[in-house]
N, C-alpha and C positions, 0 to 999 in steps of 0.2 A: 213787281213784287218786291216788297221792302225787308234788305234782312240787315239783323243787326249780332254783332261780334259780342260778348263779353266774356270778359276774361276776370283771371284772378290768377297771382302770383303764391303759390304754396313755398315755404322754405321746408325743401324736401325733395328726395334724388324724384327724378322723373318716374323710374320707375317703381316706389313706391307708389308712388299718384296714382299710378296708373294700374295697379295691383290692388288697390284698396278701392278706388272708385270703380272699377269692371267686376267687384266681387257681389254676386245679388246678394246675399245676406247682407252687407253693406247701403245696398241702398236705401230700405227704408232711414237710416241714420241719417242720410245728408240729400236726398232726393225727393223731400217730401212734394214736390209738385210730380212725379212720377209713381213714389210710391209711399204710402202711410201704414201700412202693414209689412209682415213678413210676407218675401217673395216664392212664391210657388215655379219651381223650374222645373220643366216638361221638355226632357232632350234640350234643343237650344232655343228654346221659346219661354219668357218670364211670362209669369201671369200676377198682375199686381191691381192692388186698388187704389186709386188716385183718387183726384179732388171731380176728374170727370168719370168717375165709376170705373170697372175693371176695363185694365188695359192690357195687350198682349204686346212685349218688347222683346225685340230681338236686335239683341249685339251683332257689329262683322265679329270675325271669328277673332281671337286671342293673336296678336302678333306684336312684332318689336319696332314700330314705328310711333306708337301712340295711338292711334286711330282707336274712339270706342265709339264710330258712328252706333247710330240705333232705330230702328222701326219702329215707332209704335204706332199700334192699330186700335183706333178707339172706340167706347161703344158704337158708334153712327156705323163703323164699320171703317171710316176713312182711316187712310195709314200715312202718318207723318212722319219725314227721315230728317232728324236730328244730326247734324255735322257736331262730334265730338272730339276734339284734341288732348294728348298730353306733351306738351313741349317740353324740353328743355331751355332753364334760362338759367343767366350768368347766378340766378338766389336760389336755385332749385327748380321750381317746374312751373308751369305756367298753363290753366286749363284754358282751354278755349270751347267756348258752346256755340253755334250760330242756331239762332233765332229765324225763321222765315216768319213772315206778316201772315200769307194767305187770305184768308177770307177777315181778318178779323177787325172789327171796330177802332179805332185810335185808341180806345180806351181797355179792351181786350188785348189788346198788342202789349199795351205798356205795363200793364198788369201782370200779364205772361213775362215780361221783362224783368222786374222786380221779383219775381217767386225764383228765376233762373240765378239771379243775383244773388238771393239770401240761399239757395239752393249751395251756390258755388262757397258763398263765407261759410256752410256750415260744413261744410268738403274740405276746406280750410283750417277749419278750428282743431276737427277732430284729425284730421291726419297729423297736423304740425304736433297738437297734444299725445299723439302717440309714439313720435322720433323723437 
């Protein structure tokens, strides 16, 4: 299984980052390959409508290391876990998403690749434009 790292450098304390991208109101703003609406939250379970139809997401719980890994369960039923970081770096903070391949096409892969990309600059934009 092939997985891939990307990252993006925010100039902004970590834990802003990390405050602002774990907020579900938040995500439809800069997660549109997750969510393109407002998020319905049910206890600790998101309920969002993506580009593969409604998805059910669930964060680890709120903690001080960074960690916003995430479950999501997609229509099919299958549930994919998401490796999500917010680091600290020597400019501010630095997100890290890992990507897994799974089942998917070279061309599905790279596609998913690019939405996580533009996904991360628009996580970027808007936080650094709000400090």
């Amino acid at each position: 299984m092939e997985s891939r790292h990307i990252s993006r450098v925010i100039a902004a304390p970590s834990a802003t980052v990390y405050a602002f991208a774990g907020d579900p109101a938040n995500l439809p703003r800069w997660a549109q390959g997750l969510a393109q609406s407002e998020v319905e939250v049910r206890g600790d379970v998101l309920i969002a409508q993506s580009p593969m139809g409604q998805v059910s997401v669930r964060f680890v719980p709120h903690n001080d290391l960074g960690v916003l890994d995430h479950a999501v369960t997609l229509p099919s039923g299958m549930t994919v876990t998401n490796p999500f970081r917010v680091l600290t770096h020597p400019h501010g903070a630095e997100v890290v998403f890992t990507i897994r391949r799974l089942e998917m096409s070279d061309d599905e892969f790279e596609r998913d690749c690019q939405m996580i990309e533009q996904d991360l600059d628009a996580l970027r934009r808007l936080v650094e434009s709000s400090t």
